[in-house]
C-alpha positions in Angstrom: 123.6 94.9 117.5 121.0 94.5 120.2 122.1 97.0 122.0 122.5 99.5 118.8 119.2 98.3 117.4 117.2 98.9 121.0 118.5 101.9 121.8 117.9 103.1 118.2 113.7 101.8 118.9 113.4 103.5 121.7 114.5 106.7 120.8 112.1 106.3 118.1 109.1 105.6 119.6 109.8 108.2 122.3 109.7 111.0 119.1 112.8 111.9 118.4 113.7 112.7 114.9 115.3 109.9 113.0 118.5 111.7 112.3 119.0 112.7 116.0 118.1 109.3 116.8 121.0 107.5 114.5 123.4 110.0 115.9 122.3 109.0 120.0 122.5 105.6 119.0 125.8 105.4 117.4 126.9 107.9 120.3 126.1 105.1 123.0 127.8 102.1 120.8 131.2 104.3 120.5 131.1 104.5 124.1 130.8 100.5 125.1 133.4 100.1 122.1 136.3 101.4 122.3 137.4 100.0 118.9 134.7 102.6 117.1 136.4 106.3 117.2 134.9 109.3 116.9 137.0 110.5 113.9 136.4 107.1 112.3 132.5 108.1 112.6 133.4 111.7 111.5 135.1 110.4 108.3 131.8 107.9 107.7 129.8 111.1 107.7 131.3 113.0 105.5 132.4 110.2 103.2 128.4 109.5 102.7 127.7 113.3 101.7 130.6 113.6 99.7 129.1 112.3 96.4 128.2 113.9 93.2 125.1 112.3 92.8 123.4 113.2 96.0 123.6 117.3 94.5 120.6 115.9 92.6 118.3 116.3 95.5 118.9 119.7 96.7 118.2 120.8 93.0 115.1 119.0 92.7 113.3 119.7 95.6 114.4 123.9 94.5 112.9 123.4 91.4 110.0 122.0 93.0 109.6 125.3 95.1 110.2 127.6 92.1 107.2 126.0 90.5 104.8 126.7 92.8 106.2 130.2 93.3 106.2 130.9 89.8 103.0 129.6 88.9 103.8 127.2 86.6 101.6 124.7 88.3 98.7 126.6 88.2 99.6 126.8 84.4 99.8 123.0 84.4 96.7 122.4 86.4 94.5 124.9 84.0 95.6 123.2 81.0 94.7 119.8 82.8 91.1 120.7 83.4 90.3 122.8 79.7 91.5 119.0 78.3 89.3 116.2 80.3 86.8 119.0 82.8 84.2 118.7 80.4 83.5 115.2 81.5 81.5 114.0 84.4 84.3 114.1 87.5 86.3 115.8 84.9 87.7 117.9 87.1 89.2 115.0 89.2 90.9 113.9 86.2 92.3 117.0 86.1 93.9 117.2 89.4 95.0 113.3 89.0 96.8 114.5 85.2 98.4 117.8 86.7 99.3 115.8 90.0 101.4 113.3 87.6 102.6 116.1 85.3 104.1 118.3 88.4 105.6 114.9 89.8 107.6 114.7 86.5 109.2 118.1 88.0 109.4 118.0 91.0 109.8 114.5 92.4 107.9 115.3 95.8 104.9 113.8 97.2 104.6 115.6 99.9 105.0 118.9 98.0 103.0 118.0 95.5 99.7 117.1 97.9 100.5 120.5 99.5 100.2 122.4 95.6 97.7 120.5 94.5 95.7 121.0 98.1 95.9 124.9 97.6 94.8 125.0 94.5 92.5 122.5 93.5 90.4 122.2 96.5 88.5 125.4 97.0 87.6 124.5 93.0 86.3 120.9 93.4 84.4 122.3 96.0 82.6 124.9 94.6 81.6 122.7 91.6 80.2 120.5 94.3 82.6 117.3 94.9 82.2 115.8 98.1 84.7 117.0 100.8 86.1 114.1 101.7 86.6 113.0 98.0 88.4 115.9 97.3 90.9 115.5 99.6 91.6 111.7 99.0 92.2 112.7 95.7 94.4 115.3 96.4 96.3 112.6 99.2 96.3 110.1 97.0 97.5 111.6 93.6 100.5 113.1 95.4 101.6 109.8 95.8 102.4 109.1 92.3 105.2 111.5 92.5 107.4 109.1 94.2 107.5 106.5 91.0 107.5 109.2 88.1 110.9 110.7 87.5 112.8 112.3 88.5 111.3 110.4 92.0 113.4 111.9 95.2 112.6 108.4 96.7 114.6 106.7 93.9 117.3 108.8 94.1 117.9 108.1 97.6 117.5 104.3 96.7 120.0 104.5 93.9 122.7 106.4 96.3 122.2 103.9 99.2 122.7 100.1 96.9 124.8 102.2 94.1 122.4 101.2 91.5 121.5 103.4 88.3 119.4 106.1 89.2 118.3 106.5 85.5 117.7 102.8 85.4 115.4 103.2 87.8 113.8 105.9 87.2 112.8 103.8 84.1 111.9 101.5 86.2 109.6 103.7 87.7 107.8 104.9 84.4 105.4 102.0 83.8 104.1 101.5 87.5 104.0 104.9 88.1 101.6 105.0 85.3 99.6 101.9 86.2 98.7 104.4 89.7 97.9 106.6 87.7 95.2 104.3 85.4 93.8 103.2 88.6 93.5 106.0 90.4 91.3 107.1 87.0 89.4 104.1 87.4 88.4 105.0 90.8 87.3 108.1 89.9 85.1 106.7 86.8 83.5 104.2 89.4 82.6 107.4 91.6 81.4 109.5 88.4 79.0 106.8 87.5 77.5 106.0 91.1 77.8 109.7 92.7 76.7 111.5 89.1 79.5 114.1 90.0 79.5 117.3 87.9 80.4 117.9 84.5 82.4 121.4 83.4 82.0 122.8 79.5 84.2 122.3 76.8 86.1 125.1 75.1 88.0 125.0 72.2 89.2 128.6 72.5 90.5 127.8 76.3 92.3 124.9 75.8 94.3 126.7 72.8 94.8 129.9 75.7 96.2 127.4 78.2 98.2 124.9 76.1 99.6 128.1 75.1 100.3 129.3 78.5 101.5 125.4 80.1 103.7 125.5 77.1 106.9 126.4 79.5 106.0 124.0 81.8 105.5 121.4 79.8 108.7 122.0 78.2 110.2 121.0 81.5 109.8 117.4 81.6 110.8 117.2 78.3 114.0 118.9 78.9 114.8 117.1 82.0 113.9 113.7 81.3 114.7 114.1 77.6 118.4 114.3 78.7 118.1 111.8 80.7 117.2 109.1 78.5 119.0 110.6 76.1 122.2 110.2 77.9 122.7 114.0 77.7 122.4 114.9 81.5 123.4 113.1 84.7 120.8 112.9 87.6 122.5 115.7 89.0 123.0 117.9 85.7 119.0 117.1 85.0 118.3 118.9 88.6 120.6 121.5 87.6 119.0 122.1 84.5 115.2 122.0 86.2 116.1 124.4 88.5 118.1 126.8 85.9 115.0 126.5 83.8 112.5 127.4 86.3 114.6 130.2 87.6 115.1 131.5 83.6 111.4 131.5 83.4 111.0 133.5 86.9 112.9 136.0 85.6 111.5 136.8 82.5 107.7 136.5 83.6 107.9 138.4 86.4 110.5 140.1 87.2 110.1 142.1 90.1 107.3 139.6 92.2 110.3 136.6 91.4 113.5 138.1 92.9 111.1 139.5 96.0 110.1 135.9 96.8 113.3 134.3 95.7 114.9 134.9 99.2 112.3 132.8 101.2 112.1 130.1 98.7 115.8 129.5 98.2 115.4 129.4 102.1 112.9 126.7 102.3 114.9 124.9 100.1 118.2 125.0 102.0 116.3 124.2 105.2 115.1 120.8 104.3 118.5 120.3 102.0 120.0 120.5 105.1 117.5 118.4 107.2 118.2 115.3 104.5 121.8 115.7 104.6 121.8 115.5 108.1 120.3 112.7 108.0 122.1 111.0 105.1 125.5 111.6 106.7 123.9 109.7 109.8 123.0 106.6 107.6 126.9 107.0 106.4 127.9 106.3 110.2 124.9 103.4 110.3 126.0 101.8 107.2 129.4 102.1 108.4 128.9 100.7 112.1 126.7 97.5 109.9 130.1 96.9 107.8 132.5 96.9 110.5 130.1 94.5 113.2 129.4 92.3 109.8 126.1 92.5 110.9 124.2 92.4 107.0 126.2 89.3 106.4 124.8 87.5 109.9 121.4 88.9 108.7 121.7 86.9 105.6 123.1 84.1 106.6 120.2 83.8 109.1 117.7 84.4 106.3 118.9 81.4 104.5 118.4 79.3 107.2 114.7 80.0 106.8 114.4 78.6 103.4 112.7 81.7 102.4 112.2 81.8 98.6 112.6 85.3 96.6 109.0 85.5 96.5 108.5 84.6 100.1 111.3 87.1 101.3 109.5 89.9 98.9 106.2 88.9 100.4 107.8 89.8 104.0 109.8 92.7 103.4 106.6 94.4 102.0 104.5 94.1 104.5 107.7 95.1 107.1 107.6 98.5 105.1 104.1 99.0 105.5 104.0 98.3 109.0 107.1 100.4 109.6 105.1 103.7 107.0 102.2 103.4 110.0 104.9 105.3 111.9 107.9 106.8 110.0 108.5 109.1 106.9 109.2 107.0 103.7 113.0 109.1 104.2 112.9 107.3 107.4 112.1 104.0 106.4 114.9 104.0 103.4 117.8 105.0 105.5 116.7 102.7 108.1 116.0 99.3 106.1 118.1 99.2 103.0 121.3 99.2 104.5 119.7 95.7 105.9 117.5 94.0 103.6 119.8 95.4 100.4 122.6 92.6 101.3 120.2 90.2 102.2 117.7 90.8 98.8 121.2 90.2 96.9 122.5 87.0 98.2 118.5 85.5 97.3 119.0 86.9 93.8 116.7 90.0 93.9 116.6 92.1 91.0 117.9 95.2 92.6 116.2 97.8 90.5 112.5 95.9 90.5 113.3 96.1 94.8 113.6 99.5 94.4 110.5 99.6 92.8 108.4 97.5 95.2 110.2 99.9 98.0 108.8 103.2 96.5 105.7 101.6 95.7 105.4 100.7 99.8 106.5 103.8 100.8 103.6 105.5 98.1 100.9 103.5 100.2 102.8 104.7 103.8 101.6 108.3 102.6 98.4 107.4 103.3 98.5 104.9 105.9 97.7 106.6 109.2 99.0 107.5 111.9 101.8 109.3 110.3 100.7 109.5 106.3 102.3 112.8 105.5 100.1 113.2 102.6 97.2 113.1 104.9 98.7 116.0 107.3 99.7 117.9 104.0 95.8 118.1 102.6 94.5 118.5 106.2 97.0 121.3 106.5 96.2 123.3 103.2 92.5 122.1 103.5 91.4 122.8 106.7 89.7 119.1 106.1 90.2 116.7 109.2 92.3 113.9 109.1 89.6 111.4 109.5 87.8 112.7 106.4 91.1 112.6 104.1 91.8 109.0 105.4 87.8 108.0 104.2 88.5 109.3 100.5 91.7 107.9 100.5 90.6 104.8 101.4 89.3 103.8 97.7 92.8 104.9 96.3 95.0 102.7 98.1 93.2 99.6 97.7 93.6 100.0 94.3 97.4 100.7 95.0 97.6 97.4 96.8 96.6 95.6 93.6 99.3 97.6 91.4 101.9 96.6 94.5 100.9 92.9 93.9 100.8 92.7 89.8 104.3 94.6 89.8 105.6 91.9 92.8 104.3 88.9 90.8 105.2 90.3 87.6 108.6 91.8 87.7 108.7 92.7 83.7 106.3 95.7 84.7 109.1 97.2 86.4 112.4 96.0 84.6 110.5 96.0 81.0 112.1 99.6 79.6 115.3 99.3 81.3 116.0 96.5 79.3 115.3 98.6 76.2 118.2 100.1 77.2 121.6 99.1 77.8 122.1 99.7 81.6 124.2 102.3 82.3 126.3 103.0 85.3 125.8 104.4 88.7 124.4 107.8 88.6 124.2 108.1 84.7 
């Protein structure tokens, strides 16, 4: 283990991409021991990719990309600011509502920062929102994609313990929401102190672009209807967003759709490709773990501690947000879970409410320089430095810390509507 585990930290801190570093890592272990065979390793990596359930990622992020092609978040977004722009910091509310209605789509974070970053900022701006509010909004409400469904974070989560994706992407509903609520109460506080601007209220515009959001909205209600309503599994709810999306290219614009199809089914396949890669590495890291019995040592040495479920929470938590300072949240998943999962289970964790506190840590690592991918995904789009995203996200994420500690102290926030339900099995 120590020789796996340095190796695999010092490939890491020297850059190299987590994927490349699993593979190096296992590489050197197969050649001290002779009982771990290359072909063994082979079949661990394909084993891992060959599951039905992991289809739902490559269909999600597409769908994501076919929305921002096809406009339909612009759609979203306009409809956002005719309901709550006439307000004072109205149109941050609108961003914030649009930024939790596209991550009911699309699942992303990242991607959704990026959107949101291209099309709200030039507006804030011109009606005279400070620039380094702007873009911790924009930072900050990206976040929130990673608890609302259908969350990419907890679809990984649910593949690597086995647990039910649509349990937790139940789970995800309520705190998801409560980021949302606070996020809103941050910008209230700003509205009142920094007298931000105030758009007009039109009656005839909101009918025009409730009319034209209509397809959008229909999304999430599709997707997420069949979901719940045991219709679709994860993976036929990502088939069905991306079919719908691709339906609705097609018949609003024909000709502008199928000449940027090409490149976007491109993007898609490139970073489909760059998390299966990196999937079928945790396949050959989970299956190095099993054989060494290393999870089990792990556990057994956590006992000794006396460490209570609240204790061991306490410390896992603040290991992922030390560990978001310098990895992606992908990263941090395929690298922990395989070891704190066992251990969370032999204290009597509730499995889906870890998940939770997980994607909740890895929400606050987008923002947590040096590596905060939402932070390089404004800049990017902006033009805004760094530094200034990091100051107006700074307000965000301490009110994300408190919704991190009222859902680790109060579980129910977390487990309350998958016990409306009865709990169904792995992947749906």
């Amino acid at each position: 283990m120590g020789v796996l585990g340095s190796s695999l930290l010092g490939l890491l801190i020297s850059g190299v991409p987590i994927g490349i570093a699993l593979a190096s890592a296992t590489l050197l272990v197969i050649y001290i021991d002779p009982i771990m065979t290359p072909n063994a390793l082979f079949r661990a990596f394909f084993a891992f990719l060959n599951k039905y359930t992991l289809m739902a990622i490559p269909f999600f992020i597409f769908a994501g990309f076919l929305m921002e092609k096809t406009g339909l978040i612009k759609k979203l977004f306009n409809l956002a600011d005719a309901l709550v722009g006439w307000v004072p910091g109205g149109f941050a509310y609108a961003t914030l509502i649009a930024s939790v209605l596209f991550g009911a789509i699309s699942g992303s974070s990242t991607a959704m920062a990026a959107a949101m970053g291209l099309i709200a900022y030039p507006e804030m701006i011109r009606r005279g929102y400070p620039v380094w509010m702007a873009a911790g909004i924009l930072a900050c409400g990206g976040g929130i994609a990673i608890l609302i469904p259908p969350s990419v974070t907890l679809i990984l989560y649910g593949i690597l313990t086995e647990e039910s994706i649509i349990a937790l992407f139940m789970a995800g509903v309520v705190p998801g929401l409560m980021l949302a609520c606070s996020d809103a109460a941050i910008i209230l506080t700003m509205s009142f102190f920094m007298k931000l601007p105030a758009g007009e209220f039109s009656k005839s515009n909101l009918i025009k672009t409730a009319g034209e959001a209509l397809p959008a909205l229909l999304m999430p209600v599709v997707v997420l209807g069949g979901l719940y309503g045991g219709f679709f599994t994860p993976t036929e709810a990502g088939a069905a967003a991306s079919g719908y999306a691709l339906l609705y290219g097609f018949l609003s614009g024909r000709k502008t759709f199928l000449k940027e199809l090409l490149p976007t089914t491109t993007r898609a396949i490139n970073l489909t490709a760059i998390v299966f890669f990196l999937l079928g590495c945790v396949g050959v890291f989970q299956f190095l773990l099993a054989n060494k019995g290393w999870p089990q040592d792990i556990a057994e040495w956590t006992m000794t501690l006396g460490l209570t479920q609240f204790g061991f929470l306490a410390v896992l938590l603040i290991l992922l947000l030390l560990l978001s300072m310098f990895l992606t949240g992908v990263a941090i998943l395929v690298l922990t879970v395989p070891i704190f999962f066992p251990v969370a289970l032999t204290l009597g964790v509730d499995p889906i409410h870890l998940g939770i506190l997980t994607a909740l840590a890895i929400e606050m690592g987008a923002v947590i320089p040096p590596v905060g991918l939402n932070l390089f995904a404004v800049s990017g789009t902006t033009g805004v430095p760094v530094t200034r995203v990091m100051r107006g996200s700074f307000p965000f994420l301490c009110t994300d810390s408190i919704v991190l500690i009222l859902v680790l102290n109060f579980p129910i926030l977390a487990l309350w509507l998958p016990s409306l339900a009865e709990k169904p099995v792995f992947g749906g």
